[in-house]
C-alpha positions in Angstrom: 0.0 0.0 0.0 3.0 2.1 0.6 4.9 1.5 -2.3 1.5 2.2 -4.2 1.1 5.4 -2.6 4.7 6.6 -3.1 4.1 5.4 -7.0 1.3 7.5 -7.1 2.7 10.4 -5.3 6.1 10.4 -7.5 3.7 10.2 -11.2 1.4 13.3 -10.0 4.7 15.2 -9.1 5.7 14.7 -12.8 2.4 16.7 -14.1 3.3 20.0 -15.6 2.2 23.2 -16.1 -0.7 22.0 -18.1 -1.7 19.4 -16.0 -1.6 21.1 -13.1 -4.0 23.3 -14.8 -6.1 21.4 -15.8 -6.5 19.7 -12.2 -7.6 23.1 -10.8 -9.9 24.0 -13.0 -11.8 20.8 -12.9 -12.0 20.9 -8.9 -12.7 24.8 -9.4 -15.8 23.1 -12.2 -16.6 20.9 -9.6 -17.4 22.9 -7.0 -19.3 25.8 -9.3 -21.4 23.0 -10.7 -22.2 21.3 -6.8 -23.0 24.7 -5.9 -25.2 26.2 -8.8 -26.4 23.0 -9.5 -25.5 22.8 -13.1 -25.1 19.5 -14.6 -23.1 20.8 -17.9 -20.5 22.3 -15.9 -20.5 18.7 -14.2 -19.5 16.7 -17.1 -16.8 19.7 -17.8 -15.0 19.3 -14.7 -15.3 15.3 -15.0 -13.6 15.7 -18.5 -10.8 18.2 -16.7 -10.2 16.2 -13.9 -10.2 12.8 -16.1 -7.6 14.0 -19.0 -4.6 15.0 -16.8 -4.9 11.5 -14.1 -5.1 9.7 -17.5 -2.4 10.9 -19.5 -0.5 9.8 -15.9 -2.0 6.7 -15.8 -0.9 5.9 -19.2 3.3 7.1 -18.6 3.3 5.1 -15.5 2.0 1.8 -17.2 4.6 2.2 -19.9 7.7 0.5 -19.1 10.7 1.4 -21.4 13.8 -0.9 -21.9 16.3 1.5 -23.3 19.7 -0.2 -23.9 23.0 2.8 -24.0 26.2 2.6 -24.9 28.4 6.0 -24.8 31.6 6.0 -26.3 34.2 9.1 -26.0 36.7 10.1 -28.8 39.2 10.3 -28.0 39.4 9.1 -24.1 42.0 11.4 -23.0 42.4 14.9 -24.3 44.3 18.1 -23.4 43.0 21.5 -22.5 41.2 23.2 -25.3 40.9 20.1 -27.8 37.1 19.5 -28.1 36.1 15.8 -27.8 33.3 13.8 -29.1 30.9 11.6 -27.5 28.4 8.9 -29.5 25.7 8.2 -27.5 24.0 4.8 -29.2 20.5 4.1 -27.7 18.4 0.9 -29.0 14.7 0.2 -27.7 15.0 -3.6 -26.1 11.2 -3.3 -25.7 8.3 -4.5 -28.2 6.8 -1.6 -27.4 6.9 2.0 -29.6 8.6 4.7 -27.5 7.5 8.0 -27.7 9.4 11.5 -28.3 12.1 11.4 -25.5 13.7 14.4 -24.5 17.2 13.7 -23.5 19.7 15.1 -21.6 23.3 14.3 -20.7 25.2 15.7 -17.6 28.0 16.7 -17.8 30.0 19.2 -15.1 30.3 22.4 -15.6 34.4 22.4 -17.3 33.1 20.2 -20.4 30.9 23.2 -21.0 26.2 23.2 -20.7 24.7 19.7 -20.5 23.6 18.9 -24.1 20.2 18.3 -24.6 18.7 16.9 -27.7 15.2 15.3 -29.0 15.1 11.5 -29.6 12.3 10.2 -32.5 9.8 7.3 -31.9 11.8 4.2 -32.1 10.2 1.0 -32.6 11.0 -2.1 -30.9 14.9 -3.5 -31.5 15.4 -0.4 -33.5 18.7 1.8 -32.4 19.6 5.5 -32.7 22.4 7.2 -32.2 23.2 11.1 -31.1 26.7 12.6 -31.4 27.9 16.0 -29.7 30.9 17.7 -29.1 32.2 19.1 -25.7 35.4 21.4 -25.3 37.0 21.3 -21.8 38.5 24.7 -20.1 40.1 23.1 -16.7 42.2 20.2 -16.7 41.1 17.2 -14.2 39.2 13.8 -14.6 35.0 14.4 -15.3 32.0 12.2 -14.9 29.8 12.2 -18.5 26.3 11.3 -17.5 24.1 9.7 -16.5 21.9 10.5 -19.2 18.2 11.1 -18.2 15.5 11.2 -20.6 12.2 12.9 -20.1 8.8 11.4 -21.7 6.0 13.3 -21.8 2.3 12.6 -23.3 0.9 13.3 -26.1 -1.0 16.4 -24.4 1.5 17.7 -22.7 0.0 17.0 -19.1 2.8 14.9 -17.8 6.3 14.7 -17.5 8.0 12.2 -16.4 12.1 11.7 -16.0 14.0 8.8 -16.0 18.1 8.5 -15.7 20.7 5.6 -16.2 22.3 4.4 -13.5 26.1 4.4 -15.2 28.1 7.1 -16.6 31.7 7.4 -17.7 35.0 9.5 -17.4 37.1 11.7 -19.3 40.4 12.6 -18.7 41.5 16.3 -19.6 45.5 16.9 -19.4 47.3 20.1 -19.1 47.9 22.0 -22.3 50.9 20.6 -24.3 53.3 22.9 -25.9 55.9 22.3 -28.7 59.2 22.4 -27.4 62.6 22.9 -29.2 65.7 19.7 -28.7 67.7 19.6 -25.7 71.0 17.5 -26.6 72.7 18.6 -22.7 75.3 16.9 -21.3 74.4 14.7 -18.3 71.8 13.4 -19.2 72.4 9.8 -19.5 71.7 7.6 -16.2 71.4 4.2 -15.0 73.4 1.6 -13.1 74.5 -2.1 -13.7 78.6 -3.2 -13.7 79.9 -0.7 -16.4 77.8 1.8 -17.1 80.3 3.9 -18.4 82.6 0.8 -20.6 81.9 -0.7 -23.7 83.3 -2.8 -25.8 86.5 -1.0 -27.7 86.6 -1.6 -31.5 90.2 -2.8 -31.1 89.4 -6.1 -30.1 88.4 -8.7 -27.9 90.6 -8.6 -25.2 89.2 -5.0 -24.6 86.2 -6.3 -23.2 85.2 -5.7 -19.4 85.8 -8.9 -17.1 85.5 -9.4 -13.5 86.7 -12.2 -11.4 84.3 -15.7 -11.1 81.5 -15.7 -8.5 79.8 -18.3 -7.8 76.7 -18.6 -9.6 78.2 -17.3 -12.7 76.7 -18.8 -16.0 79.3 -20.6 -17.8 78.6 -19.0 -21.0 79.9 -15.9 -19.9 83.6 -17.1 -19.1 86.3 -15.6 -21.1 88.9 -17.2 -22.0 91.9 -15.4 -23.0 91.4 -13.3 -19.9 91.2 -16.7 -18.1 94.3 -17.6 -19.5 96.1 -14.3 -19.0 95.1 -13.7 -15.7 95.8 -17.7 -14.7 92.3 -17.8 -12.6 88.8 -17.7 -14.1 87.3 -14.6 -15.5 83.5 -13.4 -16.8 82.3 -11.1 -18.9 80.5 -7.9 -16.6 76.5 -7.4 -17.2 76.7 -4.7 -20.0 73.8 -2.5 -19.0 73.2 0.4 -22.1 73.0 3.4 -21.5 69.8 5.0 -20.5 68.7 8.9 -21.1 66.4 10.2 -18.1 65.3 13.0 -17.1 63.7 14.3 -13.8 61.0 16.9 -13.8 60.1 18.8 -10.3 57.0 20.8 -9.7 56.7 23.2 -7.1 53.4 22.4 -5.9 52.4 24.8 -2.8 49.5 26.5 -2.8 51.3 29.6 -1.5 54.1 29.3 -3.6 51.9 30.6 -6.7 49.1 33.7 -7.3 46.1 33.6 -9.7 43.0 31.7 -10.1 41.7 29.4 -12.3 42.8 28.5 -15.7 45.3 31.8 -15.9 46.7 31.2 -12.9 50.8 30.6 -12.3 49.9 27.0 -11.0 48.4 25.8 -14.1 51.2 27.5 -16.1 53.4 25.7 -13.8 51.6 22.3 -14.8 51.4 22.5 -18.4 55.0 23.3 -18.3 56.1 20.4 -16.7 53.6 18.4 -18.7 55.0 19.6 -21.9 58.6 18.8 -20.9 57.0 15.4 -19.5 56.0 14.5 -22.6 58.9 16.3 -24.8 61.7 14.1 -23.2 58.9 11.4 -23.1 58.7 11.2 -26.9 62.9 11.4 -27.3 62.7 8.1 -25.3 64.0 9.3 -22.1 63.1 7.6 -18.8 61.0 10.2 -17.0 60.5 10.4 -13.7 57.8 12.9 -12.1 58.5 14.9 -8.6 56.2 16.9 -6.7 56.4 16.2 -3.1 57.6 13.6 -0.5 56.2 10.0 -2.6 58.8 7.5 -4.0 58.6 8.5 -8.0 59.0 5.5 -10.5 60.8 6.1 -13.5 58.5 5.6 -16.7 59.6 2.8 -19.4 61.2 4.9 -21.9 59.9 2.3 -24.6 56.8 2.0 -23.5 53.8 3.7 -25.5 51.8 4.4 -22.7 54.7 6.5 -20.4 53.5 9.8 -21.3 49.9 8.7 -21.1 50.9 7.6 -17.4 52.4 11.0 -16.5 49.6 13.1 -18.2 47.3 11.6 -16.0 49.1 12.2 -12.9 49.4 15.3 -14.0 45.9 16.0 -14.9 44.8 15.5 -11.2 47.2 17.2 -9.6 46.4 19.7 -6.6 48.4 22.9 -4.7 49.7 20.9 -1.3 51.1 22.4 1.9 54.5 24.4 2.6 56.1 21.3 3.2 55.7 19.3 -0.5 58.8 20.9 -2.1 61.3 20.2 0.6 60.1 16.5 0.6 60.4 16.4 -3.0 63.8 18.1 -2.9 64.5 15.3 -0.6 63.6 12.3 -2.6 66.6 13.6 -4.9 69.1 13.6 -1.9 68.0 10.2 -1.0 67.5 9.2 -4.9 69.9 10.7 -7.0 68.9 13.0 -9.8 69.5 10.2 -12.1 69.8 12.4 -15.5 68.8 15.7 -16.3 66.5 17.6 -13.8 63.9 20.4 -14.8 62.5 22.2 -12.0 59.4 24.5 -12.3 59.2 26.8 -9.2 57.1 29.2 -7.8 57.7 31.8 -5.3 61.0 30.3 -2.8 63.3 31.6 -0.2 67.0 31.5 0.3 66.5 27.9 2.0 64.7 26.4 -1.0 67.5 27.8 -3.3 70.6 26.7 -1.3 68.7 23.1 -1.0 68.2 23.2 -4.9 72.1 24.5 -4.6 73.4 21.5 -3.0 71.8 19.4 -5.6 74.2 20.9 -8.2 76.8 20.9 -5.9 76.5 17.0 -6.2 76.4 17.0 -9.5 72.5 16.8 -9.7 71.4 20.0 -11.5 70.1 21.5 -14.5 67.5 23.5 -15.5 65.3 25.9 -13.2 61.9 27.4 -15.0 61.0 30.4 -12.1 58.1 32.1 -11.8 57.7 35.8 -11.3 54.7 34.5 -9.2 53.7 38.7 -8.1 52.8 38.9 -12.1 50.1 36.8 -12.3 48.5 38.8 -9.4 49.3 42.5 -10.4 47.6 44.2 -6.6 49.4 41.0 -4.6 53.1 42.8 -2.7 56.2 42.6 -5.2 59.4 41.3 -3.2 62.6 43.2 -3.6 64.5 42.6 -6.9 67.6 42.6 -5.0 65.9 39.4 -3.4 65.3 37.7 -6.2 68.6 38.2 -8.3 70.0 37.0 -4.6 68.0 33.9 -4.8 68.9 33.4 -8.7 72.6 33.8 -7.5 72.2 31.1 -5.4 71.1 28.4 -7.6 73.2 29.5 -10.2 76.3 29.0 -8.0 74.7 25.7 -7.4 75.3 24.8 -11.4 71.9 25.6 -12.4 70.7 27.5 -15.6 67.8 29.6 -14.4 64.9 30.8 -16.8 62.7 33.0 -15.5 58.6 33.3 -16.8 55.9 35.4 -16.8 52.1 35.5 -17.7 52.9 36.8 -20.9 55.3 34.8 -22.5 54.3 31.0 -23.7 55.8 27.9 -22.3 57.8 27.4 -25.9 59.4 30.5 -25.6 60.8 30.1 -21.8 62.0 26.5 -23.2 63.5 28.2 -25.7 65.3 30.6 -23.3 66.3 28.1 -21.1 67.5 25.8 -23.9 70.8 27.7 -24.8 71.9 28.0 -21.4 71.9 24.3 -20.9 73.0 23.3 -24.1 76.0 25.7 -23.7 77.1 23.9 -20.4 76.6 27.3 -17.9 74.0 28.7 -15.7 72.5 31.8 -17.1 69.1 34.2 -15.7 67.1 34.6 -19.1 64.6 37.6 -17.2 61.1 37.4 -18.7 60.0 39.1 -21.9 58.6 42.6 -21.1 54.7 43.2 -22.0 54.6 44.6 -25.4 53.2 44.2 -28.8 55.9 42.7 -30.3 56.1 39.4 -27.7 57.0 36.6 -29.5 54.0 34.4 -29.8 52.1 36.2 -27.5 48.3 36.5 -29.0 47.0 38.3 -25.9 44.7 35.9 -24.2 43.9 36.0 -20.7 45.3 32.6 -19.5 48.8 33.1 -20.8 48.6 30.7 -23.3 49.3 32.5 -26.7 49.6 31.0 -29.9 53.1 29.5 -31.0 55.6 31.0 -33.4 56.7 28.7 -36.2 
């Protein structure tokens, strides 16, 4: 009886406008014709009354077995790259459907829930809707459920019914082109002769190492055996492997803005670009951002950019602590290759840390943000400061870039790429606003169009 009641209740909630209209003005008939006596005005609030209750009668009764399959091309885009998503519906039923009115939710980033009218489909019959969305904040978003409306014929009833599954799309940072970067240093790894190889001269040039137990048999060689009057091996060649290590500065103080056109999501396209840039030249890459062991990424593997795009397409601003534990994991660690650092606002601390990196041997480039420009009203530190703090880290070995608002993430590679390449630590400042900016279109997020 309850479950009757509540069916009830949840049909007459779905009556519209119309409906409800229609419902007054037959009570409203009812009662003129019970108080004037008219028997006309009877059988006109009969026929009000009946018309909405039966158009509800007649949606509740109709069961619909609606079959969806939603596919998203392609899974995984970057910021500003539209997407399109197939919805395929099929009618399981034997019965007719009517007009549905569909809609399918998506949050607010992907852009206004698209909404779109479905034809009467017959039973077993399948049709198919395809829309476009175009994201504006990187991050990982729920598509659906889609809920589809049916309403009657008249127009008295509404009723809305929603799938229970829905699916997710994965938005990365902007990627931006970058130029080569052939440094020095940049080759890492470990086994028993990293650094040996085999000399073209010949055969007795080759690495050996005293017998251990264990040993295969197949590796014993023999003129080094005989030579050296005990048994000898061949060492485990290991190749060389490139790598490169990319820190983000990931405090929430540390950076200024909001949004899209803030200096954080600069900051994480950057290091997504240079992610994917040493990525794609088949380096071993292995992502920073605060205290967590990072994994280095198979360098042949299709799927190691994919891997750090992701991470990368999640990420959030952390506490004060999350740099120094990241500058940590690369005392413990080792830099293992090249690092690129992207930095926000730091103090002398930070930079003498980053120093004793180079000082070991561990540093390379430094992308720094002139934070105060992204947030023109926010207090400017002394510039004597911040050439101190450049000093610092470039005593440390590092070639500091620094970047503003107005100048694209190719152009700071750019910048810092000649530094590196030419073996010194140099400050490139950032490009002053003007007309003239080199690829600078003038949109409001900082990310202008490329030059060729």
């Amino acid at each position: 009886m309850t479950s009757a009641l509540s069916r009830a209740r949840a049909a007459l909630s779905g009556l519209t406008t119309r409906g409800r209209s229609f419902l007054s003005a037959g009570v409203a008939s009812g009662i003129c014709a019970v108080v004037l006596g008219r028997q006309d005005l009877l059988r006109i609030a009969v026929l009000l009354l009946v018309l909405p209750l039966a158009c509800v009668y007649m949606l509740t009764r109709a069961h619909y077995r609606i079959g969806l399959t939603r596919t998203t091309t392609p899974p995984r885009v970057s910021v500003g790259s539209p997407m399109r998503v197939r919805l395929e519906l099929q009618n399981l039923a034997s019965l007719r459907t009517r007009v549905l009115l569909a809609e399918d939710r998506v949050p607010p980033a992907l852009g206004a829930p698209p909404r779109f009218v479905l034809d009467r489909m017959p039973g077993g019959q399948r049709a198919a809707v395809t829309y476009s969305l175009t994201a504006s904040m990187r991050g990982k978003y729920p598509i659906g459920p889609l809920r589809l409306r049916v309403t009657d014929p008249f127009g008295m009833c509404e009723l809305t019914r929603s799938f229970t599954g829905n699916d997710h799309v994965v938005v990365v940072p902007r990627l931006h082109p970058l130029v080569p970067l052939t440094a020095g240093g940049t080759w890492g790894g470990s086994g028993d002769s990293l650094a040996r190889a085999a000399a073209v001269s010949g055969e007795d040039d080759v690495a050996t190492r005293e017998y251990r137990e264990g040993d295969d048999l197949r590796r014993v060689h023999w003129a080094s055996t005989a030579k050296r009057g005990e048994l000898m091996v061949r060492r485990e060649e290991q190749p060389r492997q490139m790598r490169a290590t990319v820190l983000l500065d990931t405090r929430a103080r540390a950076h200024r803005g909001e949004g899209p056109s803030s200096s954080f999501e600069w900051a994480v396209s950057a290091a997504a670009s240079i992610a994917v840039h040493f990525a794609e030249e088949k380096h071993g890459i292995r992502l920073v951002m605060d205290g967590s062991p990072a994994v280095w990424s198979n360098p042949h593997s299709g799927e190691a950019s994919g891997e750090l795009l992701e991470r990368l397409a999640v990420v959030q601003t952390g506490d004060d602590d999350v740099l120094d534990e990241a500058i940590g994991v690369l005392h413990r660690a080792g830099a293992g290759g090249l690092v690129i650092a992207v930095l926000g606002d730091i103090d002398e601390s930070t930079a003498l840390r980053l120093g004793e990196l180079g000082l070991a041997g561990r540093a390379g480039i430094a992308v720094l943000l002139d934070t105060p420009e992204w947030s023109p009203n926010a207090a400017r530190g002394s510039v004597a400061g911040r050439q101190r703090l450049v000093a610092l880290m470039r005593e440390g070995g590092w070639a500091v870039v620094e970047a503003g608002p107005r100048q694209t993430i190719s152009d700071v590679w750019s910048g810092a790429a000649g530094p590196a390449l030419d073996g010194g630590a140099q400050v490139v400042p950032p490009a002053t606003a003007s007309a003239s900016t080199n690829g600078h279109n003038g949109s409001p997020d900082g990310f202008g169009r490329f030059a060729s």
